[in-house]
N, C-alpha and C positions, 0 to 999 in steps of 0.2 A: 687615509684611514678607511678600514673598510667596513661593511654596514655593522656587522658584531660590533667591532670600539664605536661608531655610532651609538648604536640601541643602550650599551653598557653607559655611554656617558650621559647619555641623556636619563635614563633611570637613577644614575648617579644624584645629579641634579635637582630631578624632582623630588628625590627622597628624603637630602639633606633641606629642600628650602622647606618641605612639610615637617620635619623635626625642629625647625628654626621656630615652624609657629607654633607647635603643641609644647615644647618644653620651655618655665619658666627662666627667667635669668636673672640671679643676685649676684652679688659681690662684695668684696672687699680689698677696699686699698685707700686711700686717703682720700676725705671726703666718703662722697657715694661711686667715684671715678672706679671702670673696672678696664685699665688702660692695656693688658694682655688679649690677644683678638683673632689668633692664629695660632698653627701649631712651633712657628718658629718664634715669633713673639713670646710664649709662654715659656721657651727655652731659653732664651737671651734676655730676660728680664724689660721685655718691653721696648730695648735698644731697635728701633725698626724705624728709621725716618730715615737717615741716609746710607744705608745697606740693606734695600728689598731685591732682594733677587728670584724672588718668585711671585703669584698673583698675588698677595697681602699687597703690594704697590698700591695697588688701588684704592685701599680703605688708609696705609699709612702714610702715603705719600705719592701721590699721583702722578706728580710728574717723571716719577720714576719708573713711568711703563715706557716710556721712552728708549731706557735701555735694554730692557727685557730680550730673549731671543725670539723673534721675529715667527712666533707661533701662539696660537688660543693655549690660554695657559687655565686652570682651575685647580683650586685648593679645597677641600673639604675636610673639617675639621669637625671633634667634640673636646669640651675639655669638661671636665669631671672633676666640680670644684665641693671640696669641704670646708663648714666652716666651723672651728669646735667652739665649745662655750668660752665667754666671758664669764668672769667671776667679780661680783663688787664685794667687798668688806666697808660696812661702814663704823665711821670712827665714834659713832656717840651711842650705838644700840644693835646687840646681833639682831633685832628683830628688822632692820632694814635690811638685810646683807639680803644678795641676790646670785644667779647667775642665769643669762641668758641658754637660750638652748640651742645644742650643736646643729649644725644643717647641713643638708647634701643637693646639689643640683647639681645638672647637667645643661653645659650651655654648646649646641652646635654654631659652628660659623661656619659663611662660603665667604671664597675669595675668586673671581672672574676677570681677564685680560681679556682682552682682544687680539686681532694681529695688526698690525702696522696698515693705516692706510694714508701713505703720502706720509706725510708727517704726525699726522695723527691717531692714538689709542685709545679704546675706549674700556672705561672698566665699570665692576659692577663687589658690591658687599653686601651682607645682610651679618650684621653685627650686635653684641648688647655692652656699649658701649657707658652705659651706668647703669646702678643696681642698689638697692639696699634691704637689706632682712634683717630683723630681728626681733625677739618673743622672750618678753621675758612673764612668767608664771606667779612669782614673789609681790606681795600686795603694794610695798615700796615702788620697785622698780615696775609693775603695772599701772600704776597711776597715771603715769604719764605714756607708757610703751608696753603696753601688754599683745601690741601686735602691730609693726610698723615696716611694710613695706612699699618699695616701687620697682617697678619692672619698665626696662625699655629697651625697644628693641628699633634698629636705625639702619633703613636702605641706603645703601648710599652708591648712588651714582658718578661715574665720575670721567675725566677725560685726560690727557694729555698730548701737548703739540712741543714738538722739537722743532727749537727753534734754532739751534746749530746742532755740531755732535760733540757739543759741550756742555750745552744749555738749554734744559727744559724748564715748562711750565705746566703747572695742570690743575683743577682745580673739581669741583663738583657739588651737587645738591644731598640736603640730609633729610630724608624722611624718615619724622621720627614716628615711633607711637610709643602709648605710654599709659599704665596701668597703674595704679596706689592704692592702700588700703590703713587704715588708722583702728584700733580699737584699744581703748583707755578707759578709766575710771577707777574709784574706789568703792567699799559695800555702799551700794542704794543711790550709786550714780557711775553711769555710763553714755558713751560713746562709740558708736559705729560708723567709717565713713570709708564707700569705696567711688574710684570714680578715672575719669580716661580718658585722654585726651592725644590730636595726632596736631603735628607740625612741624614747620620746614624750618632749614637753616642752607649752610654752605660749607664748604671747605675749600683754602687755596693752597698752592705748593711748589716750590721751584729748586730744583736743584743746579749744579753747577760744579764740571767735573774738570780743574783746573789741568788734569794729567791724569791717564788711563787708571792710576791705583787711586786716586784720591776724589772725594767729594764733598761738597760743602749742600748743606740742605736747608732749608725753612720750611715749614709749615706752620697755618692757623687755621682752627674749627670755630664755625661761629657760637655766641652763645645762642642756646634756644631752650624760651621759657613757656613748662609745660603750663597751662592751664586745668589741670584737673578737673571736670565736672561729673557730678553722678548724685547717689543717695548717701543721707544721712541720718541715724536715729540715733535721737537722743532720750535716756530714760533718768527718771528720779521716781525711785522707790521708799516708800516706810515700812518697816514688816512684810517685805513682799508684795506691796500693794501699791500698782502705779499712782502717785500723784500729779506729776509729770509728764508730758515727752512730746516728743519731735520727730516727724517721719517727713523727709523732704528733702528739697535738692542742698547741697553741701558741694562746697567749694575750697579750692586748695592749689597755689601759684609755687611750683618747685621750680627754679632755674638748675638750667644744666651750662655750667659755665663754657666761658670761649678759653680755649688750648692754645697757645703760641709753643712753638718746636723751634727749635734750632740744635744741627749735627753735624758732624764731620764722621768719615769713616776712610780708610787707609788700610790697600790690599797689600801683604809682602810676603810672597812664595804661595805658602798655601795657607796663611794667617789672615783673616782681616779683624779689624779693629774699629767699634766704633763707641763714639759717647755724643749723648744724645743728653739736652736738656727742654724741660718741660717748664712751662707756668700756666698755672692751672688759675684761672681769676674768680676763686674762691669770693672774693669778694661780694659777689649779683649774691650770693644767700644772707638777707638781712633778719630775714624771719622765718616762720613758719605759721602762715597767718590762714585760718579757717575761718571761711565764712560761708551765711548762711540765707535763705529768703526774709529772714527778721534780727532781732537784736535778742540777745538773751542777756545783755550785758544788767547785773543787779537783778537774778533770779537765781536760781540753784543749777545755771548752767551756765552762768557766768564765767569760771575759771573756762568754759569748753570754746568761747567767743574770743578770748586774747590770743594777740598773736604770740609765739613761742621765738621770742627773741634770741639770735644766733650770731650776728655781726660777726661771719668769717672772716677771716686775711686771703690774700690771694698766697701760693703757696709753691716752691721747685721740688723739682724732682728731677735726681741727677740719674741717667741711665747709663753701665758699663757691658758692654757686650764683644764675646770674640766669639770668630766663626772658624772650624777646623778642619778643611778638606784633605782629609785621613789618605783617600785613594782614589778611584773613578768610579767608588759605588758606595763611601761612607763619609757621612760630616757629621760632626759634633759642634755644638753649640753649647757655651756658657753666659751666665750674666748674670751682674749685681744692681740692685737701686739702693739708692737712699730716697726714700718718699717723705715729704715734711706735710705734715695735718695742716689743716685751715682753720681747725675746731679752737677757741677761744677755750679755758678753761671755765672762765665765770659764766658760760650761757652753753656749757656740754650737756647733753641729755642722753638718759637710757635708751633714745631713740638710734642713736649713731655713737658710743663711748670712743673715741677716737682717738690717734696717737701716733704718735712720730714710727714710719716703718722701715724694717728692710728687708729687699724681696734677693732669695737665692735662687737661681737655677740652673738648667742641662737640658740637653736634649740631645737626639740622633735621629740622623734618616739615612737609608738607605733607598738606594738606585735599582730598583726589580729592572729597570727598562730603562734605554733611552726616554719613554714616554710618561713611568709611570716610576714615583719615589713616595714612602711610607715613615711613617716618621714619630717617634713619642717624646713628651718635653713632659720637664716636671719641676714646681716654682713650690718654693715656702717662701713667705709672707712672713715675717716675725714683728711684733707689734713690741713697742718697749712697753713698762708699767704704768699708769699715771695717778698720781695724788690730785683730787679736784674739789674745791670749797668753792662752792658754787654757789651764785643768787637764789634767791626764791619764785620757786613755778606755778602761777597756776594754784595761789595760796598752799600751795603745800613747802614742809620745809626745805631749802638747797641740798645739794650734792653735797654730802662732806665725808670721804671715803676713797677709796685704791681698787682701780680696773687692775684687773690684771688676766694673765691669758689668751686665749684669742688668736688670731693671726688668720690666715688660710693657708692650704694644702691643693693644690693644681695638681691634675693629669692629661696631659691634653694627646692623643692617639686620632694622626691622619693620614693623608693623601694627597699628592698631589699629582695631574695629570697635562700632558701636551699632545696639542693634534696640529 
């Protein structure tokens, strides 16, 4: 490579990791999980554990830089996610009905190989591997979510050693960080609460490639449980006129659950095939518990002190993906999910209104260069309806009413690069 494709790659590089830190990253998909993380991923419906054939390896399955072509490999991606509104109708009074508000972000990701040394690859991601957003405006559905989001964003380092030219293993460190924001209440009482928190986890991953077209894969993400710390203000108003409040440190414990994967995928001519299963262990979310440097419990901020009871399930997700090498400079890529909720109906909140999904898409790239291919994918999300008679929050009355809408809309437009 000579110093031009140097200087270019390397500005490459620095460009996409400084977009990675200024632009937020939400999501949607079951749970807060935003499981698409590449431009091929976004194209395949997430089908990416035992068929990486390019640097995404890294972040989907490590061990799978093993088989790569035996050069520095780099992916640079954006995908450019929509989210449009939710709409609740409820069943006892139009004066509850709501609907969330439509949202736009931009989320870049990189994806980094290495070359082969000895047996051993080294790789590298900067990923936003969960996400949640939403605002709702309406006095009902503000009470409890009049602005709920988190943001995370996850380095992940990683390795892989071939241990035959059959059998890899690989595995790596997660460096997360991670951002929240809460603001709730009704007239003459409210809540403010932002706060951030960084911490590590793991990833392991082994494939095992019985005969040249076929694979069998595993992978597992550790869980890792944010601690959120930062400020909180709390106000109780009469007429306008504080009686109340609270300015101080404010706490809040989000688990980001552990991911077990298991794949197979099967190359025949210029087809390959892969289905990929997911369990998401839903389960580590019991609550949603804030707290505070005192008790407010039996004041007029009482309801802002309980924890917001959730008791998920842990939850699959079946991924169907095919890959199309067209010619010696066009593939196309398809794929389907079925994504299953974790969300209980009797403890669903305006915060996350969740529901049984399924994700369509496509993609293509083309070959400018031996070195250098481009590529655009595109995913719809389709969320079913959900009817939910819900407990009581927070002394206010349950959920009793029909989500409906919703879903997301991906564009994801990359790169990727070999030297």
């Amino acid at each position: 490579m000579d110093r031009f494709d140097q200087n270019v790659d390397v500005k490459i590089l620095f460009s996409v990791f400084f977009l990675s830190l200024v632009f937020p990253s939400h999501g949607r998909a079951a749970g807060y999980q935003i499981p698409n993380q590449s431009l091929r991923a976004v194209g395949i419906a997430g089908a990416t554990v035992a068929n990486t054939p390019g640097p995404e390896a890294s972040y989907y399955n490590p061990a799978n830089m093993s088989f790569l072509d035996e050069l520095w490999q780099m992916e640079t991606s954006l995908t450019m996610l929509h989210l449009p509104s939710i709409s609740y109708t409820d069943n006892r009074t139009a004066m509850m009905d709501g609907s969330s508000d439509s949202e736009m972000f931009y989320l870049p990701q990189l994806h980094l190989v290495s070359k082969k040394y000895s047996r051993v690859r080294f790789g590298f991601s900067l990923t936003y591997p969960y996400g949640l957003a939403k605002q709702w405006s309406q006095p009902y559905p503000a009470a409890t979510a009049r602005k709920f989001s988190l943001d995370v964003i996850e380095a992940n380092p990683s390795f892989s050693y071939a241990v035959s030219p059959l059998f890899s293993v690989g595995g790596g460190g997660r460096l997360i960080y991670s951002e929240g924001e809460v603001v709730n209440g009704v007239p003459g009482l409210s809540r403010e609460l932002e706060g951030d928190d960084f911490c590590l986890g793991y990833n392991l991953a082994a494939t095992y490639s019985p005969s040249p077209p076929w694979r069998l894969s595993a992978t597992y993400r550790s869980e890792v449980d944010l601690g959120l710390e930062g400020d909180a203000v709390l106000n109780a108003a009469v007429d306008g006129t504080t009686v109340m409040g609270y300015s101080g440190p404010g706490y809040l414990d989000v688990p980001l659950p552990a991911v077990f994967s298991l794949a197979t995928s099967y190359a025949w001519e210029n087809l390959t095939f892969e289905i990929t299963w997911n369990r998401t262990f839903w389960s580590a979310v019991e609550s949603f518990d804030f707290q505070y440097d005192q008790s407010f419990l039996g004041t007029p901020f009482d309801a802002f002190d309980r924890p917001l009871v959730k008791d998920w399930s842990d939850s699959d997700a079946f991924r169907f993906g095919l890959t199309w090498e067209i010619n010696a400079v066009w593939q196309a890529t398809f794929g389907f999910a079925i994504d299953e909720t974790p969300v209980r109906e009797e403890t669903l909140g305006f915060e996350l209104p969740d529901s049984d999904g399924y994700m369509y898409s496509a993609g293509v790239r083309y070959a400018v260069s031996d070195r250098v291919k481009i590529g655009v994918s595109y995913m719809f999300y389709y969320t079913t309806s959900k009817t939910v008679t819900g407990e009581p929050v927070a002394g206010l009355p349950g959920i009793e009413g029909r989500f409906e809408d919703g879903g997301a809309h991906a564009v994801n437009v990359g790169a990727v690069f070999s030297w």
